[in-house]
Backbone of each chain as ProteinMPNN parsed JSONL, in Angstrom:
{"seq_chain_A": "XXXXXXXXXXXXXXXXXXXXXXXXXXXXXXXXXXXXXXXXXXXXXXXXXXXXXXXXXXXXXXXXXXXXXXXXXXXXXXX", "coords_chain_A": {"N_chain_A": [[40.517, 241.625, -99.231], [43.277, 243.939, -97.957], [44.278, 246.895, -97.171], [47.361, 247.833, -96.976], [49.16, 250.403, -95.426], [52.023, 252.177, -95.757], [54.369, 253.814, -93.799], [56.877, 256.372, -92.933], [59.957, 255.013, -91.895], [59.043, 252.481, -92.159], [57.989, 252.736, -94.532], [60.315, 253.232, -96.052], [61.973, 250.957, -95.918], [59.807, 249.222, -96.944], [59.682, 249.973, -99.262], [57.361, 251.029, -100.731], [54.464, 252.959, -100.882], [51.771, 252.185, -100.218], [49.789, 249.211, -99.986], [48.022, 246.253, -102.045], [47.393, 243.541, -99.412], [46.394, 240.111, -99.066], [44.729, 239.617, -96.802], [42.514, 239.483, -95.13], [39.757, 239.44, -92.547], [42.062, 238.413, -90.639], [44.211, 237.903, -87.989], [46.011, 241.314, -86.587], [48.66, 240.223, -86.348], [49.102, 237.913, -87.802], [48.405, 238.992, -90.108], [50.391, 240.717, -90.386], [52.879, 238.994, -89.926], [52.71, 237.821, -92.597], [53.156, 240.635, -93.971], [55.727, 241.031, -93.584], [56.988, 238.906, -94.453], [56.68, 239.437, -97.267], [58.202, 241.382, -97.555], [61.415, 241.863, -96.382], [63.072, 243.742, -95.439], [61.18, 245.034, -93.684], [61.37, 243.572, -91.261], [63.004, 243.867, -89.058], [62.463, 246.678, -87.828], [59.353, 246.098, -87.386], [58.767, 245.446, -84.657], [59.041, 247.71, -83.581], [56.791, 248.979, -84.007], [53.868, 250.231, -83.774], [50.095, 249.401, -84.915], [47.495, 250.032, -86.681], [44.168, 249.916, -87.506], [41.523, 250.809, -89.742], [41.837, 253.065, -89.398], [42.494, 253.732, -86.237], [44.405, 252.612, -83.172], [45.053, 249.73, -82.622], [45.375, 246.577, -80.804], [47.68, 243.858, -81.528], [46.126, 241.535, -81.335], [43.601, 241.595, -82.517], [41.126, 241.815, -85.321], [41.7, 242.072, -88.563], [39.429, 243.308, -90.538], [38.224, 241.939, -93.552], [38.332, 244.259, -96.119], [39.308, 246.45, -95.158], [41.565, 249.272, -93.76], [45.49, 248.84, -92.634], [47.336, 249.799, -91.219], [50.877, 250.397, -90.812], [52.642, 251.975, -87.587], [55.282, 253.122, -87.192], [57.596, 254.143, -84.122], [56.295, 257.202, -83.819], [57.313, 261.322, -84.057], [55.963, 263.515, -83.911], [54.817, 267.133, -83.344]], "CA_chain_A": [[41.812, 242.299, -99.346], [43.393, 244.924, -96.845], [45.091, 247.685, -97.91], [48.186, 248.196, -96.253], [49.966, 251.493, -95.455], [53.61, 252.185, -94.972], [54.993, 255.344, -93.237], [57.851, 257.099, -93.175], [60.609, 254.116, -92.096], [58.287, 251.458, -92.915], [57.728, 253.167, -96.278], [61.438, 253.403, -96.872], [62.107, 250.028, -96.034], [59.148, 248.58, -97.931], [60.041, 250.588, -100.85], [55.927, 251.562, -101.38], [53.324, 253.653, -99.759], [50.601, 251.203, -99.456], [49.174, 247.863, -100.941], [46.382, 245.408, -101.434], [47.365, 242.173, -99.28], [45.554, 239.469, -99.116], [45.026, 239.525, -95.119], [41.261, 240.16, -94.753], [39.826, 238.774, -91.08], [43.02, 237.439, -89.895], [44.657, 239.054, -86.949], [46.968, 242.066, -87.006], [50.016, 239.807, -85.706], [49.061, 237.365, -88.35], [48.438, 240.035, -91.663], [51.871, 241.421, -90.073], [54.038, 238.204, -90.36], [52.505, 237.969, -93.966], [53.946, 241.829, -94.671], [57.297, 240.779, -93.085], [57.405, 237.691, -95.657], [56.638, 239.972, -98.491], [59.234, 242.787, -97.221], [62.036, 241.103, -95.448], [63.776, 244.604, -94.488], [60.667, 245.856, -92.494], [61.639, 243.538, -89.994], [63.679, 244.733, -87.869], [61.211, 247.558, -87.918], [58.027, 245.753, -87.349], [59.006, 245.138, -83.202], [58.785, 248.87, -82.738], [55.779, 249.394, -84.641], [52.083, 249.97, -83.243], [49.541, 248.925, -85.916], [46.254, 250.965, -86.659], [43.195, 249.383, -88.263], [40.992, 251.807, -89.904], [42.549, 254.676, -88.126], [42.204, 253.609, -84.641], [44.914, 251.615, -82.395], [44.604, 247.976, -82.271], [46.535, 245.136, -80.542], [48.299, 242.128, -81.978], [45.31, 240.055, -81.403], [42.611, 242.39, -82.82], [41.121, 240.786, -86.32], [41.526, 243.06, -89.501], [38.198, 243.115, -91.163], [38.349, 242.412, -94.608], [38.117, 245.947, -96.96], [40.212, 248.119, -94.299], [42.943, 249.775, -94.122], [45.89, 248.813, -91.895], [48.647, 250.899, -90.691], [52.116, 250.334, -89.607], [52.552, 253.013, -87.551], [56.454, 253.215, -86.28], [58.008, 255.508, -83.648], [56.039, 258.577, -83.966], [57.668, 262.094, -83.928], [54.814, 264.635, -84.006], [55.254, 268.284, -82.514]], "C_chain_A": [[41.894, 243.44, -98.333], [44.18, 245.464, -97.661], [45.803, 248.456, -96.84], [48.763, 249.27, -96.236], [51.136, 251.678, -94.794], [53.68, 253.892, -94.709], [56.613, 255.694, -92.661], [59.104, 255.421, -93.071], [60.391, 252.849, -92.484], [58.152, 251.954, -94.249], [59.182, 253.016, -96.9], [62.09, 252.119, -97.124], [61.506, 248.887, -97.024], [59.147, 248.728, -99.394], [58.317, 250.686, -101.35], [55.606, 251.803, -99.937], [52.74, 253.129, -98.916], [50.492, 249.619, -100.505], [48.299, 246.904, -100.615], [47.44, 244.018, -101.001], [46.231, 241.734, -98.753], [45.222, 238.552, -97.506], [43.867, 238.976, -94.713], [40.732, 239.08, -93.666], [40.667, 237.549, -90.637], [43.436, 238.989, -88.935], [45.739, 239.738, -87.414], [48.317, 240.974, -87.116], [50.014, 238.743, -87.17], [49.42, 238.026, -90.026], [49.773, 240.327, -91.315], [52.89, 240.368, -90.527], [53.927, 238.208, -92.317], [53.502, 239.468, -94.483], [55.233, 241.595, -94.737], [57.818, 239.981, -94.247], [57.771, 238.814, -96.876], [57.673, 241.488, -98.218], [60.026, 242.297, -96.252], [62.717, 242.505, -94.681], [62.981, 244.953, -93.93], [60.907, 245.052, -91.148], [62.342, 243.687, -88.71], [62.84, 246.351, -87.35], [59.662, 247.297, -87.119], [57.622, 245.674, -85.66], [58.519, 246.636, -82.661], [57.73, 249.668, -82.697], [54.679, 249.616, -83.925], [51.519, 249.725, -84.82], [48.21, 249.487, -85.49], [45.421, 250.469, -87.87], [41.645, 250.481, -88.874], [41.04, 252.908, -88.929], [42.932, 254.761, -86.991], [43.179, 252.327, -84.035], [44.5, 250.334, -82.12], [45.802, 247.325, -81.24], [46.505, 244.096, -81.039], [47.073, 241.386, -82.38], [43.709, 240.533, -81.975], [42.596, 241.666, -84.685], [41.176, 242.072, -87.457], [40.087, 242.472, -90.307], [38.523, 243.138, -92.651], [37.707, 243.907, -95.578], [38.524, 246.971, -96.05], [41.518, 248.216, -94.009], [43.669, 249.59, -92.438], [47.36, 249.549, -91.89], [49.563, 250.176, -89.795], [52.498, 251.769, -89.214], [54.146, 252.744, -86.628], [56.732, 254.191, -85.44], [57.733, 256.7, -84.246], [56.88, 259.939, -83.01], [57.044, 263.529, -84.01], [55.537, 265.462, -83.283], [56.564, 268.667, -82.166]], "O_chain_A": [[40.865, 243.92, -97.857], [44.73, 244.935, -98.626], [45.35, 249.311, -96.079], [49.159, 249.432, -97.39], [51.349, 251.449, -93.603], [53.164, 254.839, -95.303], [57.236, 254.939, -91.916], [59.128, 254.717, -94.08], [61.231, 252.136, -93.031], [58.303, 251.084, -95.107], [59.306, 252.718, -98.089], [62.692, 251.923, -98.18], [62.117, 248.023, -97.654], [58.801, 248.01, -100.333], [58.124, 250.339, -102.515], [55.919, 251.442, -98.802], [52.758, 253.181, -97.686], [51.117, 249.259, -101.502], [47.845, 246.62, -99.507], [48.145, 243.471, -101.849], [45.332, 242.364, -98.197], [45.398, 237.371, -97.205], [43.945, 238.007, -93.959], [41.149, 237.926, -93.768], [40.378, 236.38, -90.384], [43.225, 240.2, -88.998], [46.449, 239.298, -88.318], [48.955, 241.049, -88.166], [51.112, 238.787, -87.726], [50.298, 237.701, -90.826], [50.489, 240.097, -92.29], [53.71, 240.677, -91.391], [54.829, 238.513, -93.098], [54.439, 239.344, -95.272], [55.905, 241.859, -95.734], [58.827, 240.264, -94.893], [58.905, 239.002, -97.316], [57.589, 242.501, -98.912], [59.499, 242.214, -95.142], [62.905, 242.452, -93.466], [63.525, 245.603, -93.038], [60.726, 245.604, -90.063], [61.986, 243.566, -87.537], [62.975, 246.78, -86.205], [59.035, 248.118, -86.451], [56.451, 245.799, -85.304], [57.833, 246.815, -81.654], [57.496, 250.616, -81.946], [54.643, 248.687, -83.118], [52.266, 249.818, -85.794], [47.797, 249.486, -84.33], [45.831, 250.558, -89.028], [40.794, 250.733, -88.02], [40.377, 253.365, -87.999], [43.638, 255.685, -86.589], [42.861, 251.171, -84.316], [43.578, 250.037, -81.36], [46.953, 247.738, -81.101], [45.519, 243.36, -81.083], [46.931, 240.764, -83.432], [42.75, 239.779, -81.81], [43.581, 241.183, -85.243], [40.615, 243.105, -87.092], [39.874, 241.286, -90.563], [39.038, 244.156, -93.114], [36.556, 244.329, -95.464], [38.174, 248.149, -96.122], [42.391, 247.348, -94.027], [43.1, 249.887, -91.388], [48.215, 249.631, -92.772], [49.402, 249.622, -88.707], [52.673, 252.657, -90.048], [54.117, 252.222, -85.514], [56.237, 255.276, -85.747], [58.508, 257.283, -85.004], [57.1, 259.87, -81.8], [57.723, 264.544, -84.169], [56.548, 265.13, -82.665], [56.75, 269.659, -81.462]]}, "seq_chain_B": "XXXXXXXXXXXXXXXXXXXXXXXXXXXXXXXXXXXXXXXXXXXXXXXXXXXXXXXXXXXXXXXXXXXXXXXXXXXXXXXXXXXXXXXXXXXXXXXXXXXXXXXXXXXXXXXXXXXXXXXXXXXXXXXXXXXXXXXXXXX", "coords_chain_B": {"N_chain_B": [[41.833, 269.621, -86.712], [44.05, 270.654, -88.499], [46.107, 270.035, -90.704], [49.077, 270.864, -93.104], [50.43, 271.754, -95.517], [51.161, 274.201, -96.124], [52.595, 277.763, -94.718], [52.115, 277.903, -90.856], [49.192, 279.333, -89.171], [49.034, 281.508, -86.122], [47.197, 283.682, -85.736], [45.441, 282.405, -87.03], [44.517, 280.221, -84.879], [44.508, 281.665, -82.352], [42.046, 282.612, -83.406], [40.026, 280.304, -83.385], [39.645, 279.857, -80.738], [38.905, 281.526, -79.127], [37.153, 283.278, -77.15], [33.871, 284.797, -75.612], [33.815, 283.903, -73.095], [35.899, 283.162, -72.186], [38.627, 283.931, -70.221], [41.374, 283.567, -70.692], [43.972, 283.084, -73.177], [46.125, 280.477, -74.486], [48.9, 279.851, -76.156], [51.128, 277.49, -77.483], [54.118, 277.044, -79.49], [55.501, 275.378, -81.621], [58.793, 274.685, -82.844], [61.076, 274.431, -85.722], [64.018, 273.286, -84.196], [68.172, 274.544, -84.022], [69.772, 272.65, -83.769], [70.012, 269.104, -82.046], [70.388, 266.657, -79.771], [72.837, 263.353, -79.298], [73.623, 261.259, -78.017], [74.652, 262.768, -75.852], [75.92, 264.326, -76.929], [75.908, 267.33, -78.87], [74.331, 267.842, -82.088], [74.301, 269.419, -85.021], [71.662, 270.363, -86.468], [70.113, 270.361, -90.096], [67.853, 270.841, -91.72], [64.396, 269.726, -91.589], [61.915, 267.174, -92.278], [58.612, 266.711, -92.13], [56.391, 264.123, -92.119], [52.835, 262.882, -92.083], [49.948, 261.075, -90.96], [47.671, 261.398, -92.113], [44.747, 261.42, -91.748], [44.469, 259.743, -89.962], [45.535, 261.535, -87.97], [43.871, 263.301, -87.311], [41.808, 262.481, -85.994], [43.322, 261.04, -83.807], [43.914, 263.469, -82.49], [41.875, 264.789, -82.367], [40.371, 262.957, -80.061], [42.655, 263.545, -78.482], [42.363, 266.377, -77.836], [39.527, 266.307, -76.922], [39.992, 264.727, -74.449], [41.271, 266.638, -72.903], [39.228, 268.625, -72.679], [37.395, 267.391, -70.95], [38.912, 267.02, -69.178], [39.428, 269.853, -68.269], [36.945, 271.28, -67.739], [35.327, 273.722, -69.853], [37.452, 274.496, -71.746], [38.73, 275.328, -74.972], [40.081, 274.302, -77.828], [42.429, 274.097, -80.223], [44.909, 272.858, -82.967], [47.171, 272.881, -85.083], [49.26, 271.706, -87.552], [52.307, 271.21, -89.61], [53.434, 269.846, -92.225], [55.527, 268.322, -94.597], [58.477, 269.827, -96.164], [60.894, 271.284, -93.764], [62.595, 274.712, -92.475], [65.08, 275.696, -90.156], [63.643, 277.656, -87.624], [61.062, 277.304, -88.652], [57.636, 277.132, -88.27], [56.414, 274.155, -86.661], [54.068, 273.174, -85.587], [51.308, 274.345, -83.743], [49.58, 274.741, -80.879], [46.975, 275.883, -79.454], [45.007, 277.109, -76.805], [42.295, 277.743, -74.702], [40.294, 279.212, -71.562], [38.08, 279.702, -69.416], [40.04, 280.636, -67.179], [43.28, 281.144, -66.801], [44.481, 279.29, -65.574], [43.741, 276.802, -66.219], [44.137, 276.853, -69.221], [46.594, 276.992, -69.41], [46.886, 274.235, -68.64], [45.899, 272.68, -70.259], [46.863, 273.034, -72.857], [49.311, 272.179, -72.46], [48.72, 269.264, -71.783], [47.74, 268.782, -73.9], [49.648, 268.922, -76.353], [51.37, 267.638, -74.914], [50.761, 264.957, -74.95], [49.829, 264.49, -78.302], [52.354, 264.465, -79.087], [52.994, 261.776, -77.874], [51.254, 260.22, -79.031], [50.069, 260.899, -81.712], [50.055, 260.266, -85.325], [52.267, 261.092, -86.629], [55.834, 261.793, -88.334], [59.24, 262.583, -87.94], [61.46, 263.327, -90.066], [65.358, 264.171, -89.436], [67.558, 265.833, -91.091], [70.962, 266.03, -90.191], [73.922, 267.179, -88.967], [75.482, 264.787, -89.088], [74.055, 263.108, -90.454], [70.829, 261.531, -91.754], [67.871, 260.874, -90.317], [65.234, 259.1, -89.264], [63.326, 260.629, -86.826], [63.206, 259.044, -83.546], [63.614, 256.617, -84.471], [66.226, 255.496, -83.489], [69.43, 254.182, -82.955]], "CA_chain_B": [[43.208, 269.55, -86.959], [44.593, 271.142, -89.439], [47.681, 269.636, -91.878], [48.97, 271.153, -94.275], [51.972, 271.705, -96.09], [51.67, 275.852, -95.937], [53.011, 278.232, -92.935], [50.658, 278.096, -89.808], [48.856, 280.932, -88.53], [48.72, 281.871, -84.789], [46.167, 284.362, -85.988], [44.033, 282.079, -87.002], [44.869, 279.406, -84.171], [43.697, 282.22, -81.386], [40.829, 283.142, -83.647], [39.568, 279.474, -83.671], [39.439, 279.273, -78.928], [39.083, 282.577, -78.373], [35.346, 283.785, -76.93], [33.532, 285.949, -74.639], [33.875, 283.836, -71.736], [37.546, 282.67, -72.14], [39.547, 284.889, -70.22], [43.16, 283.696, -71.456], [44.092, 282.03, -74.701], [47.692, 279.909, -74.366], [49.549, 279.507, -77.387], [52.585, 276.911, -77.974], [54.531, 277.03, -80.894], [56.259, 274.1, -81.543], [59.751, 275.711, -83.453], [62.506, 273.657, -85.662], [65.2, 274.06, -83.645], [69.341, 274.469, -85.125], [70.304, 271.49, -83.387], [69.507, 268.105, -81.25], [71.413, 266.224, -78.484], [72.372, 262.292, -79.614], [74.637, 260.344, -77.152], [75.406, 263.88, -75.213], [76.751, 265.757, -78.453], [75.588, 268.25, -79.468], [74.485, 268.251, -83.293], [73.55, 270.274, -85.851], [70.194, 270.21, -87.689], [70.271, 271.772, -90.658], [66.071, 270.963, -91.674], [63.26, 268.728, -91.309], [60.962, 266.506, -93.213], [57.597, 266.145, -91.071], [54.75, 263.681, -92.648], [51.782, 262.383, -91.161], [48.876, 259.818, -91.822], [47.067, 262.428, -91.815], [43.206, 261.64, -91.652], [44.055, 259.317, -88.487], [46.325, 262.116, -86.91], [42.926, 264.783, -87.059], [41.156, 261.519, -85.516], [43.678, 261.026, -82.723], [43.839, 264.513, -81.639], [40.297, 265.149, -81.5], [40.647, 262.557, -79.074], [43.342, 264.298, -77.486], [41.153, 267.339, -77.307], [38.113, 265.97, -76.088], [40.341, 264.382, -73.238], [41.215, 267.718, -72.006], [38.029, 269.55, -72.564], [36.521, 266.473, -69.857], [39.515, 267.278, -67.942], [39.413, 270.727, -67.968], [35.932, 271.83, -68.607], [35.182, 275.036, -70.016], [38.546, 274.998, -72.232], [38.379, 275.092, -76.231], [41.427, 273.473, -77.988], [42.86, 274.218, -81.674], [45.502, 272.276, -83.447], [47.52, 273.018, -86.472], [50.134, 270.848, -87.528], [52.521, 271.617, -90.926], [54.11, 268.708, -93.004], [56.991, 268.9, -95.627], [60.276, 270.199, -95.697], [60.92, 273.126, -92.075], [64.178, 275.032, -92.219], [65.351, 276.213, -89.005], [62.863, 278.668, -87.217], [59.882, 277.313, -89.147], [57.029, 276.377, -87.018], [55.985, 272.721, -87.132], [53.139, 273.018, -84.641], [50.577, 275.27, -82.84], [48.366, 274.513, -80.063], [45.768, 276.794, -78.685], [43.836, 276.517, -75.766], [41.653, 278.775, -74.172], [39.822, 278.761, -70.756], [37.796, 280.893, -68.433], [40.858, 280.978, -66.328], [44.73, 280.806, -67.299], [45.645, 277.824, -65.407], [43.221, 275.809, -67.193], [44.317, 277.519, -70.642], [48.029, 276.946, -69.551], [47.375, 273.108, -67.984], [44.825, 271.461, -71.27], [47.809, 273.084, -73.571], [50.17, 271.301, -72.047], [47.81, 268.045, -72.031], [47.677, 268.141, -75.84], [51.087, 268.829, -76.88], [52.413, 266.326, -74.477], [49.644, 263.91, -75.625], [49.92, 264.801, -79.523], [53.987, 263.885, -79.252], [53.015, 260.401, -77.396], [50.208, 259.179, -80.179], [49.578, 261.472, -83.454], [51.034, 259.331, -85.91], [52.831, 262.242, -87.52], [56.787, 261.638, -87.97], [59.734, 263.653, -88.881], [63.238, 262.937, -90.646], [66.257, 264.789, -89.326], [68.68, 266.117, -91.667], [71.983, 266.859, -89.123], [75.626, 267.457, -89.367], [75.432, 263.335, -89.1], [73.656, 262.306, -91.97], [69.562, 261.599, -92.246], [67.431, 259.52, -89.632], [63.769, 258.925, -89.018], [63.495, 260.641, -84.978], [62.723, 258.532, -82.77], [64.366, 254.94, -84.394], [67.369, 255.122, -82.942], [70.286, 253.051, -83.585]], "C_chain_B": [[42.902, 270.179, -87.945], [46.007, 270.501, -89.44], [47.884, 269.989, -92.534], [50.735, 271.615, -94.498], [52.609, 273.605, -95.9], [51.698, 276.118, -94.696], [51.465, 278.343, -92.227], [49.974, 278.863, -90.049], [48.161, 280.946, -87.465], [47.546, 282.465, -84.84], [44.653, 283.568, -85.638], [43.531, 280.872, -85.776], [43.628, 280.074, -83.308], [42.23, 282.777, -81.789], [39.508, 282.023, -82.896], [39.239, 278.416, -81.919], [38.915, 280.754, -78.668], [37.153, 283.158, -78.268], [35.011, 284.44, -75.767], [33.728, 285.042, -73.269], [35.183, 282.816, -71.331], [38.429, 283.848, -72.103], [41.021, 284.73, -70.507], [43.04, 282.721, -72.331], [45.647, 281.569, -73.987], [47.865, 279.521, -75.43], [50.772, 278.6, -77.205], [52.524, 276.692, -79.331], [55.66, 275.942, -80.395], [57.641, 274.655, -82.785], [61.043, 274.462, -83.996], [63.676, 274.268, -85.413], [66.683, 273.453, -84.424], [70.441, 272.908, -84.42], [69.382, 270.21, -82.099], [70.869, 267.75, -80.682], [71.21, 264.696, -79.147], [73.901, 262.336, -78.67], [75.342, 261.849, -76.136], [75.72, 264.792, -75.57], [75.562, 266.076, -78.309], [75.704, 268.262, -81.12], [73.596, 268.625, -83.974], [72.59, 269.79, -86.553], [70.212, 271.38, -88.731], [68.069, 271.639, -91.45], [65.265, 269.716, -91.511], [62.167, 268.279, -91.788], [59.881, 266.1, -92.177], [56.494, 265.035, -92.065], [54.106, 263.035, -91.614], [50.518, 261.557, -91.596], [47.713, 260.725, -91.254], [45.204, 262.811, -91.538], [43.318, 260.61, -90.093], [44.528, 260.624, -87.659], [45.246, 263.092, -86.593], [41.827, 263.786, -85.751], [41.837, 261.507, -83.721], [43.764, 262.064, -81.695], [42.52, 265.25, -81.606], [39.868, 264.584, -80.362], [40.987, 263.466, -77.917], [42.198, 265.166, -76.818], [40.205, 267.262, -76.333], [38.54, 265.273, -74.39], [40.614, 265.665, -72.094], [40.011, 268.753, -71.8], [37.014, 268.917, -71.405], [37.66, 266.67, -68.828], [39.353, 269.094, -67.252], [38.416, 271.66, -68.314], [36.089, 273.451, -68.814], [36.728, 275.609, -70.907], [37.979, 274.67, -74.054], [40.129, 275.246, -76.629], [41.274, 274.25, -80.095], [44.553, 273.764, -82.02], [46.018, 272.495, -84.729], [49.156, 272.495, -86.483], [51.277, 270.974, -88.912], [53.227, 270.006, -91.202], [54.868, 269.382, -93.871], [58.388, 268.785, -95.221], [59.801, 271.474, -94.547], [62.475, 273.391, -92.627], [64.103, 275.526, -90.642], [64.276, 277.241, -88.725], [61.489, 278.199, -87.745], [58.988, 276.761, -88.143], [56.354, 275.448, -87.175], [54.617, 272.568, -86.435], [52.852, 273.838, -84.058], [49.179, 274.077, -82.443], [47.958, 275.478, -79.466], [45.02, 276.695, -78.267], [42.964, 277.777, -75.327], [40.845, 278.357, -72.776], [39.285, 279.855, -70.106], [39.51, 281.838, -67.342], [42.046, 280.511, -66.902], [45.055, 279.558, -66.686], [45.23, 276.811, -66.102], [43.614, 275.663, -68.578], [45.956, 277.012, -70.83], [47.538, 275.009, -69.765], [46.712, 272.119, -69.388], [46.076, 271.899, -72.164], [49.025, 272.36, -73.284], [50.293, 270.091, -72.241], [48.415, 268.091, -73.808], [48.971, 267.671, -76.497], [51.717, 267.811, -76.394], [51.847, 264.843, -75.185], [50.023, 263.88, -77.457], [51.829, 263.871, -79.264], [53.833, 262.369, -78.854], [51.782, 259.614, -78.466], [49.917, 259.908, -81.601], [50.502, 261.011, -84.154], [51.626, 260.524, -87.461], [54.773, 261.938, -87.105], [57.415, 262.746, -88.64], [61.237, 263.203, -88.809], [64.347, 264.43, -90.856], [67.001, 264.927, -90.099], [69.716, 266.453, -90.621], [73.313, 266.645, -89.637], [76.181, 265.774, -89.717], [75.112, 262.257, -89.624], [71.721, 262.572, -91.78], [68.889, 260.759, -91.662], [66.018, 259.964, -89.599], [63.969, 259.392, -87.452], [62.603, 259.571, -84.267], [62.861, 256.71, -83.257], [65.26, 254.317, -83.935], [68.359, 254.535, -83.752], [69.477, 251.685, -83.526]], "O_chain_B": [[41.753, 270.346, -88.353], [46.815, 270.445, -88.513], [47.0, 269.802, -93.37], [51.75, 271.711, -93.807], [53.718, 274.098, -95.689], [51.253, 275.461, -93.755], [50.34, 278.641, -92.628], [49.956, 279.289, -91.204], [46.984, 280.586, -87.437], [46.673, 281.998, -84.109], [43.66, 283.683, -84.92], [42.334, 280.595, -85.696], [42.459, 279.691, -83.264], [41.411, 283.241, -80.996], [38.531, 282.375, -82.235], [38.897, 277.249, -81.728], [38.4, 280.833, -77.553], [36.295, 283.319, -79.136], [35.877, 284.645, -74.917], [33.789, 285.739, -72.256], [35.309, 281.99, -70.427], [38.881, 284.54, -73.015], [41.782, 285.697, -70.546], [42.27, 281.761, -72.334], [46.194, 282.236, -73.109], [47.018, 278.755, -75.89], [51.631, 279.224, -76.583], [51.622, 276.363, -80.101], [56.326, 275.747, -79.378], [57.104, 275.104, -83.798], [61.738, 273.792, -83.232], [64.25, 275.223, -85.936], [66.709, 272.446, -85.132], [71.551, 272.471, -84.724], [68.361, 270.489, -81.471], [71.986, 268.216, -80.907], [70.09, 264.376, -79.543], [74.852, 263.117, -78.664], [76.526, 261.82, -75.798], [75.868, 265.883, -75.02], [74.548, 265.531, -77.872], [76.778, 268.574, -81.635], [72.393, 268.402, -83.834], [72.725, 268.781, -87.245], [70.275, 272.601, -88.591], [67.315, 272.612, -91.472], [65.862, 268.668, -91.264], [61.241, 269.089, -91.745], [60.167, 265.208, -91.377], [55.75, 265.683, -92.801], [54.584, 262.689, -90.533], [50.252, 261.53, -92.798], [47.083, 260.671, -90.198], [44.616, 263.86, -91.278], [42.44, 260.685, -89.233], [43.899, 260.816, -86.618], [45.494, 263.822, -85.633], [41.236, 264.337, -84.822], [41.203, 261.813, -82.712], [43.729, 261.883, -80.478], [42.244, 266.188, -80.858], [39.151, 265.214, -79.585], [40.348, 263.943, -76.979], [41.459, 264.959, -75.856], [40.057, 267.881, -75.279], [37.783, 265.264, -73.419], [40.31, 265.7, -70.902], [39.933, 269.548, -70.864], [36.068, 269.559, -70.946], [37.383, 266.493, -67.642], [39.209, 269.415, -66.073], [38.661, 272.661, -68.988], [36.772, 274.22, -68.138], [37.124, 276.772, -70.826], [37.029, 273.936, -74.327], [41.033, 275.894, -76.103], [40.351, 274.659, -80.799], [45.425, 274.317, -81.35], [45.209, 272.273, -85.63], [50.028, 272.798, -85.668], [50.486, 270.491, -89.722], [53.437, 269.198, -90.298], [54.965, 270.602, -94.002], [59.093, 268.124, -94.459], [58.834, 272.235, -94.499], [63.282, 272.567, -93.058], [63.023, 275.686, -90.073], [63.926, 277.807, -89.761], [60.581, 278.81, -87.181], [59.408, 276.021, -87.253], [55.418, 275.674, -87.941], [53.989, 271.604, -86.875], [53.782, 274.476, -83.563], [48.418, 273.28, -82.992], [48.811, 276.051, -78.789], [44.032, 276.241, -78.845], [43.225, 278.848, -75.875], [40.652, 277.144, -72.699], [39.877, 280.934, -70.15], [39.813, 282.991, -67.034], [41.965, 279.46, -67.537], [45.854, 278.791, -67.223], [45.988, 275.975, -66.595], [43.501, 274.581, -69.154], [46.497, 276.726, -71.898], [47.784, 274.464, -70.841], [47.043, 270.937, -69.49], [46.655, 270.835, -72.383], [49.687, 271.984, -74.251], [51.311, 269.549, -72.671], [49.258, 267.518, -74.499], [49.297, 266.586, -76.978], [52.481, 267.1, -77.047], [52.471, 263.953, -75.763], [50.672, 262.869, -77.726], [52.062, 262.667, -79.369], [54.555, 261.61, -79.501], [51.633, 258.392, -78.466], [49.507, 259.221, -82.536], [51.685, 261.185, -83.861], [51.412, 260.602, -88.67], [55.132, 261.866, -85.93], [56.924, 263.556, -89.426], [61.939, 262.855, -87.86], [64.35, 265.306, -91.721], [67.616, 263.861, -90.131], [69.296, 267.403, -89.959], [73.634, 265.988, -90.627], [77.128, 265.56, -90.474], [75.464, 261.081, -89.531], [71.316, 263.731, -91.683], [68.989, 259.64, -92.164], [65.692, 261.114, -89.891], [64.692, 258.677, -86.758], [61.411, 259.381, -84.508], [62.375, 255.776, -82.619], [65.386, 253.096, -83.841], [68.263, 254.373, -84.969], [69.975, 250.653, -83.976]]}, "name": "protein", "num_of_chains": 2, "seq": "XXXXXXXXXXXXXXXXXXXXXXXXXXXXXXXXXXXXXXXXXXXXXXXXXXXXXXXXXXXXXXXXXXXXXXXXXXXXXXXXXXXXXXXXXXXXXXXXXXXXXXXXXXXXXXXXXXXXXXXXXXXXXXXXXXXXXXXXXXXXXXXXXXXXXXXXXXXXXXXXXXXXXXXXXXXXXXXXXXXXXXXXXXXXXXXXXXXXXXXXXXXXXXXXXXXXXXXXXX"}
């Protein structure tokens, strides 16, 4: 299981924080269409997104390890 | 990093670079300001909701940091970041650099802040005369 985290427009869209899906070593792009299924409004969302696998920037094709945490991380506004 | 929901403190910002062989400290304050620019207008902000994922964002800007301390050796970096609700004037952000020499102190402060705005996965939701958006989703 991966335990997904939503943030700020991803969170509002998904209507929750975080959650356990059932992703574990499949690729981001792959665990991602899965979230999309199970949350049809993040997509329009999901295009602008970066995605962060235990904390740290991934790409698309990077494998989520099962037991870690993945992040949609949308248009950040820091500082 | 530092996150946290209470007001900064510059104090402790310049406490946390400042040493015997750093002759200038540089401070930016990062300030919510009473309005933004969308399509040309001019409109009002009246406050600001910042959050942040907050154990990567201490992660990414230690990064940051460490990128300017290899760019600009001999500089020491400090970061404090607030979350929550801001009203106008509140300060959402301090960076503090320090360096033997000011240009270094000015040029790694610069580094961060510009850096910090392009990857710390910290966002913030505009209240304005216009209604309530996430910055940086656009239409």
């Amino acid at each position: 299981m991966v335990r997904v985290l939503y943030f700020a427009a991803c969170r509002e869209r998904a209507g929750v924080a975080d959650e356990l899906v059932d992703v574990g070593n499949r690729t981001v792009e792959d665990a991602i269409a899965v979230v999309a299924t199970r949350h049809p409004a993040l997509r329009d969302v999901i295009a602008r997104c970066r995605f962060a696998v235990n904390q740290a920037f991934v790409d698309k094709n990077s494998v989520v390890p099962d037991g870690a945490e993945l992040a949609l991380i949308p248009p950040v506004a820091g500082g | 990093m530092i996150v946290r929901e209470t007001p900064l403190s510059v104090d402790e910002a310049i406490a946390s670079v400042k040493h015997a062989g750093a002759g200038a400290v540089v401070v930016m304050l990062g300030i919510v300001r009473d309005h933004t620019r969308k399509d040309g207008a001019r409109v009002g902000v009246v406050k600001l909701e910042y959050e942040a994922y907050a154990e990567m964002a201490a992660k990414i800007v230690a990064q940051i940091v460490d990128e300017s301390c290899a760019k600009f050796p001999g500089v020491r970096a400090s970061v404090q970041h607030r979350v929550g609700s801001l009203a106008i004037g509140d300060v959402a952000v301090v960076v503090a650099a320090s360096a033997p020499h000011r240009k270094d102190a000015f040029d790694a402060c610069e580094l961060i802040i510009d850096r910090l705005k392009e990857d710390a996965p910290i966002w913030k939701r505009e209240h304005g005369d216009d209604g309530v958006t996430w910055v940086g989703m656009g239409p």
